[in-house]
ROMIGU-556711 format. One line per field, with one value per residue (C-alpha): residue number from 1; x, y, z. Coordinates in nm, 4 decimals, decimal comma, always signed. Example, Ala and Ser with C-alpha at 12.3 -4.5 7.8 and 13.67 -1.06 7.14 Angstrom:
n <- c(1 | 2)
east <- c(+1,2300 | +1,3670)
north <- c(-0,4500 | -0,1060)
up <- c(+0,7800 | +0,7140)
This chain:
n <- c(1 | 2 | 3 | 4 | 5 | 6 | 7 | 8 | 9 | 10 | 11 | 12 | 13 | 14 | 15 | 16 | 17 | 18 | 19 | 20 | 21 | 22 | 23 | 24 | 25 | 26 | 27 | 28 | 29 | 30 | 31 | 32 | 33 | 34 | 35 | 36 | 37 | 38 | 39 | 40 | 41 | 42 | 43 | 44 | 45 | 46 | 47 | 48 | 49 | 50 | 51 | 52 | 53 | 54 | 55 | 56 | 57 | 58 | 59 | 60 | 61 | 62 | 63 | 64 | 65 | 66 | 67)
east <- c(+5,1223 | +5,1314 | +5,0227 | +5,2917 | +5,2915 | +5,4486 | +5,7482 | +5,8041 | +5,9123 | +6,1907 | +6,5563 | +6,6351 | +6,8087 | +7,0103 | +7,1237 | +7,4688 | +7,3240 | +7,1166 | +7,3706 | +7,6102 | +7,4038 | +7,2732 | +7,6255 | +7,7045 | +7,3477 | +7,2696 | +7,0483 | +7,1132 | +6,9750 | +6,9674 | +6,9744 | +6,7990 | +7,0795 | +7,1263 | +6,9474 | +6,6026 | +6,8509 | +7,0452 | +6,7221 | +6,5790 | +6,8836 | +6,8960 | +6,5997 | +6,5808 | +6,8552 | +6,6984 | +6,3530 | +6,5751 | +6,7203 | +6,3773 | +6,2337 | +6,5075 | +6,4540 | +6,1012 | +6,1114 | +6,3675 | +6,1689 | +5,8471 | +6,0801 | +6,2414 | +5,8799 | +5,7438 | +6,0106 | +5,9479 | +5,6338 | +5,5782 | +5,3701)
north <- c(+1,8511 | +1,4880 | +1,6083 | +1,6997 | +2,0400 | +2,0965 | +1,9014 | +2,1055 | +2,4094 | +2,2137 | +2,2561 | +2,0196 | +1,6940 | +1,5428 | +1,1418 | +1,2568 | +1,3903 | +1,0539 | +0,8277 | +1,0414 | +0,9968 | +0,6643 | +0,5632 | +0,7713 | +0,6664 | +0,3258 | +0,1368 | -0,0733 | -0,3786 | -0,3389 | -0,5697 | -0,5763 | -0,4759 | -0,1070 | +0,1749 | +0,3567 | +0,6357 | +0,4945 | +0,3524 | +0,7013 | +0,8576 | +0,6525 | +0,6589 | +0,9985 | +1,0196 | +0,7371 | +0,9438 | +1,2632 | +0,9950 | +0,8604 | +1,1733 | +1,3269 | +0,9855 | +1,0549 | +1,3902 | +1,3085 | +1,0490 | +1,2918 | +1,5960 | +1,2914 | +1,1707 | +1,5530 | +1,6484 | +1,3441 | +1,3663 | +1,7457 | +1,8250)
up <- c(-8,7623 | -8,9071 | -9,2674 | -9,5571 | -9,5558 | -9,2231 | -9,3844 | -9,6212 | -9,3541 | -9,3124 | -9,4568 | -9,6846 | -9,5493 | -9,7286 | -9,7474 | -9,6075 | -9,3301 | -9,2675 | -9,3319 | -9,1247 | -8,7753 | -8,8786 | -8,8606 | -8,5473 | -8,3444 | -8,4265 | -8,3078 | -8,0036 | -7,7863 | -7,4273 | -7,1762 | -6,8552 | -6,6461 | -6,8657 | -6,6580 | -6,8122 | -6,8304 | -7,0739 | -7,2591 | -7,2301 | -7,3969 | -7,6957 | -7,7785 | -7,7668 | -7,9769 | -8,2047 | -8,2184 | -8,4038 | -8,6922 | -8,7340 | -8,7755 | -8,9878 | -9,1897 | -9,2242 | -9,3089 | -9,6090 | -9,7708 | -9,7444 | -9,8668 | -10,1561 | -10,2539 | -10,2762 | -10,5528 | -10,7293 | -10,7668 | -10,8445 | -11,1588)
């Protein structure tokens, strides 16, 4: 599933959207004392942005580049 078709079953995502939870989910240093909770959380939440960031460049680059 890491090849550029299964992207393109995707909505489209717009730079709204991304800047939207960037702003809302940023990213964040921990310290040692913060629970793996807390560390599993974000990152989980940090893993969706990533992937939604991902997705848009691929969808971005795709239009761009159609013949």
């Amino acid at each position: 599933m890491n090849d550029s078709s299964s992207y393109t079953q995707m909505p489209p995502i717009s730079a709204a959207l991304i800047k939207s939870l960037e702003e809302r989910y940023p990213s964040q240093d921990f310290t040692p004392s913060k629970g793996v909770r807390d560390l599993d959380f974000h990152y989980g939440q940090r893993s969706v942005v990533n992937f939604l960031k991902h997705t848009y460049s691929i969808q971005n680059e795709n239009i761009l580049t159609k013949d």
